[in-house]
Wavefront OBJ file of the C-alpha trace (Angstrom):
o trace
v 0.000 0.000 0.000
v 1.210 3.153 -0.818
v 1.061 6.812 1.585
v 0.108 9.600 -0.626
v 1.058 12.798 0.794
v -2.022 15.348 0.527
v -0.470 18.941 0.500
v -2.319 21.168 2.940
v -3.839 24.559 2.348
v -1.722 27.082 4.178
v -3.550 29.012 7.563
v -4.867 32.001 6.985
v -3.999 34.919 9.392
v -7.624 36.275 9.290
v -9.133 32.902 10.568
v -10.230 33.611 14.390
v -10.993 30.832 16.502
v -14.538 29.218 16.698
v -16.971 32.047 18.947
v -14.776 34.478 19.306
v -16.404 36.934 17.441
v -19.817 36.419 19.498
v -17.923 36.710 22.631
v -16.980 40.104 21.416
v -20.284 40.993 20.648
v -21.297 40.307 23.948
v -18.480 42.681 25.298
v -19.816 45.378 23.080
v -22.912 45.290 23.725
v -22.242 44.895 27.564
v -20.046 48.356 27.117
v -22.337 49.602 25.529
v -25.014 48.923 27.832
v -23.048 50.246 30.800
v -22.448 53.435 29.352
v -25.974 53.940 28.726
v -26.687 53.165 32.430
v -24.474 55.058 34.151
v -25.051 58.181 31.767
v -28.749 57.356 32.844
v -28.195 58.174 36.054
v -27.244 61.986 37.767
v -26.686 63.301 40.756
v -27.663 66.432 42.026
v -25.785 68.116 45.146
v -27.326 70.074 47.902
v -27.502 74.372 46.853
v -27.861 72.937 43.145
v -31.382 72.201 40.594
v -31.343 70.409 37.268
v -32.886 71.246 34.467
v -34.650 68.568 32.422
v -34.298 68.970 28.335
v -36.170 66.333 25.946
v -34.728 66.285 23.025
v -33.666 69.918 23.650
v -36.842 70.966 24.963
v -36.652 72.345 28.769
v -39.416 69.281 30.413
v -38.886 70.292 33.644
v -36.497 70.057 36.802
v -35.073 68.010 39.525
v -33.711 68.764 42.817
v -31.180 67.690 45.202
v -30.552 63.878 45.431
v -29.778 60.883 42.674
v -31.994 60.699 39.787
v -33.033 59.174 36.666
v -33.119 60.241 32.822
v -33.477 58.610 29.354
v -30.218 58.559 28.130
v -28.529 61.063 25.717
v -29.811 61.978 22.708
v -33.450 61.471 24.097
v -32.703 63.906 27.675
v -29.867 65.805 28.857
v -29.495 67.486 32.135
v -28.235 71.039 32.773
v -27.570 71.731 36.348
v -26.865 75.370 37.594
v -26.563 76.105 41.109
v -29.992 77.450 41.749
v -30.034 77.179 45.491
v -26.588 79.614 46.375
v -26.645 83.313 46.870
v -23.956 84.851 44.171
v -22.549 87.931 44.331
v -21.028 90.437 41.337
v -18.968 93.234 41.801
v -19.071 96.346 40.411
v -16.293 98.611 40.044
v -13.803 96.013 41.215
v -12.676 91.981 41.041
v -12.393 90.166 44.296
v -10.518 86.535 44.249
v -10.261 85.642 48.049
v -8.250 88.177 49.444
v -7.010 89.967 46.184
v -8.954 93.128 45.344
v -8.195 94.534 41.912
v -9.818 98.011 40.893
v -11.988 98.050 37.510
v -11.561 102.102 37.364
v -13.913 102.189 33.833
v -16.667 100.684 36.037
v -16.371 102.240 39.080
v -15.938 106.199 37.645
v -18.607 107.985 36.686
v -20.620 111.348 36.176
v -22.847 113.065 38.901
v -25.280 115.455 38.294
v -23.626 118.442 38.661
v -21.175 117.022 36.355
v -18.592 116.123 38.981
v -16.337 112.378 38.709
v -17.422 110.068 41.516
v -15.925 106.681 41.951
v -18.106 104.165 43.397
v -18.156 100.426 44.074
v -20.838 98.504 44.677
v -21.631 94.223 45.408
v -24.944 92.697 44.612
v -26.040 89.249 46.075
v -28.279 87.249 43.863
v -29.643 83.849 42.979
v -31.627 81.591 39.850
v -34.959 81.910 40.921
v -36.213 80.177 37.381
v -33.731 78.006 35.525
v -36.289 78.162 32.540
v -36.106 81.446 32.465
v -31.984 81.559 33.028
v -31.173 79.372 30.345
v -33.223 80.300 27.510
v -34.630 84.372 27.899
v -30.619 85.744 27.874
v -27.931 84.880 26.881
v -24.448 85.300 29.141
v -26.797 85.715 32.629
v -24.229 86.920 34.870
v -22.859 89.374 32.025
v -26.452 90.880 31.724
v -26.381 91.393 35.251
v -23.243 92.859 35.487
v -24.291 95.266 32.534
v -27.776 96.256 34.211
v -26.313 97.161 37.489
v -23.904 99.074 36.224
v -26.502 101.012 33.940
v -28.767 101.547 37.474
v -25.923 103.119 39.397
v -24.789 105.554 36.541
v -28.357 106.552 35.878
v -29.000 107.102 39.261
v -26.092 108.829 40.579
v -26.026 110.953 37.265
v -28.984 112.685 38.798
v -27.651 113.501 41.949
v -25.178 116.162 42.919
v -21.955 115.184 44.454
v -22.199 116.727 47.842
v -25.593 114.212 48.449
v -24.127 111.431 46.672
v -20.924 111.152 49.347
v -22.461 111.916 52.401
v -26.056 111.994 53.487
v -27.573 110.541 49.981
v -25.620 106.883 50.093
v -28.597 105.223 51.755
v -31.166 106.506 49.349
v -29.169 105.786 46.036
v -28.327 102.337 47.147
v -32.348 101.809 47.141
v -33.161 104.293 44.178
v -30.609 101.779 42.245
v -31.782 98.391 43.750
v -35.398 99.403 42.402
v -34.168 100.352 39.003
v -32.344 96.609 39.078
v -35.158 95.071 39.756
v -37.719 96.750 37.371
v -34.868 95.632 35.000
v -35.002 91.786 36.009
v -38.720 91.869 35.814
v -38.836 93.898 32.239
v -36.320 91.007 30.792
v -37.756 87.961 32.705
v -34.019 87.098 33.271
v -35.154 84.586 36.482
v -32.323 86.116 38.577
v -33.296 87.138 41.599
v -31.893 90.475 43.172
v -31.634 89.560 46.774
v -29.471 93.039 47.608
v -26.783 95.811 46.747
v -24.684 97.639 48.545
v -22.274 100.250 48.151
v -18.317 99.720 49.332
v -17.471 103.055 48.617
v -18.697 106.383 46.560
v -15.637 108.814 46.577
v -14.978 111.974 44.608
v -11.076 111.774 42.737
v -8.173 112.010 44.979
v -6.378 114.988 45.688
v -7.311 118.096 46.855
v -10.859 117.209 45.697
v -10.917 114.239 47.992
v -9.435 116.484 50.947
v -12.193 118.762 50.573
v -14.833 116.520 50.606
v -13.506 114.120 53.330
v -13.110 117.575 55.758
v -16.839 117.879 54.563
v -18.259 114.423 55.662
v -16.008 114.466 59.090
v -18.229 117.876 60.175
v -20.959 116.255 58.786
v -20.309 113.487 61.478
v -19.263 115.551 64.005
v -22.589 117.699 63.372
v -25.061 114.643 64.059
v -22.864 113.740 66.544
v -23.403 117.077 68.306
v -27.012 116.673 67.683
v -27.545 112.936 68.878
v -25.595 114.515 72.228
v -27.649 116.941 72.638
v -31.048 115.021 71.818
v -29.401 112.682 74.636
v -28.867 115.537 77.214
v -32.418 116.471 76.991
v -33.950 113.132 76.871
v -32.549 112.676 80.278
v -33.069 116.102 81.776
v -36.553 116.845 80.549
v -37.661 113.594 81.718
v -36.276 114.091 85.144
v -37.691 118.127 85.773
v -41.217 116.771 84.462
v -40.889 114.277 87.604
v -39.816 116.768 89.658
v -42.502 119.337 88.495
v -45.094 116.438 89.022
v -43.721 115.829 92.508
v -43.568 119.194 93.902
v -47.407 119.802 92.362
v -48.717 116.696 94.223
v -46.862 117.614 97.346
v -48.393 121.130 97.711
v -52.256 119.871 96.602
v -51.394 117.136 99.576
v -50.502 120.717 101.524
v -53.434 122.331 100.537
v -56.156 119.495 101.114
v -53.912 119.159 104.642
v -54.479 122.819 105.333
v -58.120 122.575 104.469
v -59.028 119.616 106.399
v -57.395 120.970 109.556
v -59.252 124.821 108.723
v -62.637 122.175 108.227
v -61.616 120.974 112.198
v -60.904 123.608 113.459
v -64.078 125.913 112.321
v -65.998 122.984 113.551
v -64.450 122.554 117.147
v -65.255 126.420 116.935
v -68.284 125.974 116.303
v -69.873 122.983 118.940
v -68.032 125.574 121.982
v -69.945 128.292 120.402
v -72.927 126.483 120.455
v -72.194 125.503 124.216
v -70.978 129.300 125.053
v -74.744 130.118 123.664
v -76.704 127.781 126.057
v -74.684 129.424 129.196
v -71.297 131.825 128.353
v -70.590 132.187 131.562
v -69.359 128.549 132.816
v -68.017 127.996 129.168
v -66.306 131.104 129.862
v -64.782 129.850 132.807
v -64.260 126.863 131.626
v -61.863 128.385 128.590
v -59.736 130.793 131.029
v -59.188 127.704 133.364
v -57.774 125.143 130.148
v -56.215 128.360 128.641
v -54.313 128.704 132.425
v -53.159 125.439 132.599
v -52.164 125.502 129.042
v -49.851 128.240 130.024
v -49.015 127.473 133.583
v -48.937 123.632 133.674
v -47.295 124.157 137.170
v -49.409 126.568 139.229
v -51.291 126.198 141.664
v -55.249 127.233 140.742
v -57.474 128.079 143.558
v -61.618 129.043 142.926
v -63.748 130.303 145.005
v -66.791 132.255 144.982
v -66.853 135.526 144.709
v -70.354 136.760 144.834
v -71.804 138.347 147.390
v -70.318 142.116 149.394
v -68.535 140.181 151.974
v -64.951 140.323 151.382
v -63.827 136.422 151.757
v -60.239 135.752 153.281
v -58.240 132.952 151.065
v -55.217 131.357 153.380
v -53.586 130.844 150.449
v -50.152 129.897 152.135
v -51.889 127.528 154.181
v -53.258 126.100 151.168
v -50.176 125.478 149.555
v -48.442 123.839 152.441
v -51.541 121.462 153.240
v -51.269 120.890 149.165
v -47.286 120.226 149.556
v -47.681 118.035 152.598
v -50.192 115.863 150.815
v -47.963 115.317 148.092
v -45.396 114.460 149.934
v -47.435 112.016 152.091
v -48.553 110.694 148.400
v -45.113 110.511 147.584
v -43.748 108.415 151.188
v -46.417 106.039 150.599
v -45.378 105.206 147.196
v -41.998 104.961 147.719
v -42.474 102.632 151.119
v -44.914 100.512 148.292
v -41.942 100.164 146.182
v -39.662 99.532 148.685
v -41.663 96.682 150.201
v -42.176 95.043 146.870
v -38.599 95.173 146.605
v -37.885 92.856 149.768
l 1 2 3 4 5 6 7 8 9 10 11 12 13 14 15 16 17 18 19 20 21 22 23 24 25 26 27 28 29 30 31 32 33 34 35 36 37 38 39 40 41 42 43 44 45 46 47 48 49 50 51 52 53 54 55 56 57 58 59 60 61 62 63 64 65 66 67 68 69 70 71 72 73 74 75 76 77 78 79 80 81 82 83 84 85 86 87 88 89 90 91 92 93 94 95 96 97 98 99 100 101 102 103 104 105 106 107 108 109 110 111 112 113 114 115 116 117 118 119 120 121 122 123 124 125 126 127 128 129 130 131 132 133 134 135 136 137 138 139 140 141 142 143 144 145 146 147 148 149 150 151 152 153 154 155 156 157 158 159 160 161 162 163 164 165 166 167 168 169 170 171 172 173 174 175 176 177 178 179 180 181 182 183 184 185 186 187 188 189 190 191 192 193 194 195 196 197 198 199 200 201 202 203 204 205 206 207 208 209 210 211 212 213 214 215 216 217 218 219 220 221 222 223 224 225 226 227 228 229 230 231 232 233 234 235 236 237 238 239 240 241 242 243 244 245 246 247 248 249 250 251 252 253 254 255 256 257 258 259 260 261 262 263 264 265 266 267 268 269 270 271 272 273 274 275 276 277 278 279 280 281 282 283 284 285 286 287 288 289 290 291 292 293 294 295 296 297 298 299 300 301 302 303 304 305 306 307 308 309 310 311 312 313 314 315 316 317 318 319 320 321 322 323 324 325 326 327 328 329 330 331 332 333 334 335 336 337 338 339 340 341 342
């Protein structure tokens, strides 16, 4: 028997092994699949919103937390930090710490045609993201632009004098009003929560030396005032008091004085009525309290003297026989006290 040698057909390079190229389909589609997952998927943080857009077309909005879309082309999310407070500056860049002066923003005409430099910060937030994505374009530029129109158009109707010292108060709200009539005209969905003014200075130099000596007697004026507003909020007060006091004192004096006229007239008035039913014992009776009102000491003796017969009065013997009985009076107390003192 004879071997015949079959020649065999070289191996072609492009020959992959048997399911290779399903297992790579698998992979692709698995890829595929987990892109479209995780791009399904979004997370919003906390001060942030999201803005829903179907196939371009705003749909609505999410907020904080994780969340679910069709994947891309069908929706897309936009997310803007809706929920922080923002702030612009005006007439100057802040980055932390650094402060750098804008001077073609922050100088500017007055009324009475005067330069004025003035700075200003306004706070704001996204109130509607519909509106903030889709009625301007550049947001925060437009905002920039409008406040800085509001300060120039206000402060280019007020003279300079008002606009550094007293006026600061009332331009900062003359120019927060003209912001947001602005806002509202536009529908921008910003929301203009305040602005304040750093600083509104006329040019340095002389100028500036003038003015400053002007708003330090300004201050020192009000100061003055406020003392003196002070002073007689405490003394006015006080001599009202003291007016008030001394008023109810001498009415107290008066109805006092009254009252004891009212007594008196009517004490006057019952001995009357007694001295009318017999004067001449009421009499009596008046000279003999009136005596020992006056003489609490002496000695009073009565007696009768009616009659022609000239009475003799022992009066010495009186007194001794009134002596020696109060000196008996006198022996027997004391013996009394001495007795209860054994």
């Amino acid at each position: 028997m004879e071997l015949v040698n079959i020649p065999q057909r070289p191996k072609n390079p492009l020959d992959l092994p048997p399911g290779l190229l399903k297992k790579i389909g698998i992979g692709v589609a698995a890829l595929i699949v987990a892109i479209l997952a995780y791009s399904s998927f979004y997370t919003v943080q906390e001060q942030e919103r999201a803005a829903i857009l179907t196939f371009g077309k705003y749909t609505g909005e999410t907020t904080a937390g994780l969340h679910f879309k069709w994947p891309y082309p069908i929706q897309q999310v936009v997310i803007v930090p809706a929920e922080l407070t923002q702030r612009i500056y005006i007439g100057y860049r802040q980055e932390g710490d650094v402060v750098t002066p804008v001077e073609e923003e922050a100088m500017m005409i007055t009324g009475d045609e005067n330069i004025v430099s003035a700075d200003a910060v306004v706070q704001w937030k996204i109130s509607d993201i519909q509106q903030y994505l889709y009625n301007i374009d550049k947001p925060e530029q437009f905002l920039r632009n409008a406040a800085s129109s509001s300060i120039r158009s206000v402060i280019g109707s007020e003279k300079l004098d008002y606009a550094i010292t007293d006026g600061k108060t009332v331009i900062q709200e003359k120019v927060r009003e003209k912001l947001l009539e602005l806002q509202g005209k536009y529908h921008t969905g910003m929301q203009i929560i305040d602005i304040k003014f750093q600083d509104i200075e006329p040019p340095s130099g002389q100028v500036e030396e003038a003015f400053r000596k002007v708003t330090n007697a300004r201050e020192e004026k009000s100061t003055k005032i406020n003392n003196a507003a002070k002073y007689e909020n405490d003394k006015i007060p006080k001599a009202r008091g003291e007016s008030q006091a001394m008023l109810e004192n001498a009415e107290g004096v008066k109805k006092s004085r009254i009252l004891n006229a009212e007594g008196d007239v009517a004490q006057f008035n019952a001995i009357f009525a007694e001295y009318a039913k017999n004067p001449g014992v009421t009499e009596s009776r008046l000279i003999i309290e009136t005596l020992e009102k006056i003489l609490p000491k002496a000695k009073i003796f009565i007696s009768d003297s009616s009659g022609d017969t000239v009475k003799y009065l022992p009066i010495n013997e009186l007194l001794r026989n009134t002596g020696a009985a109060s000196n008996a009076a006198s022996g027997s107390a004391g013996a009394q006290q001495g007795g209860a003192a054994k």
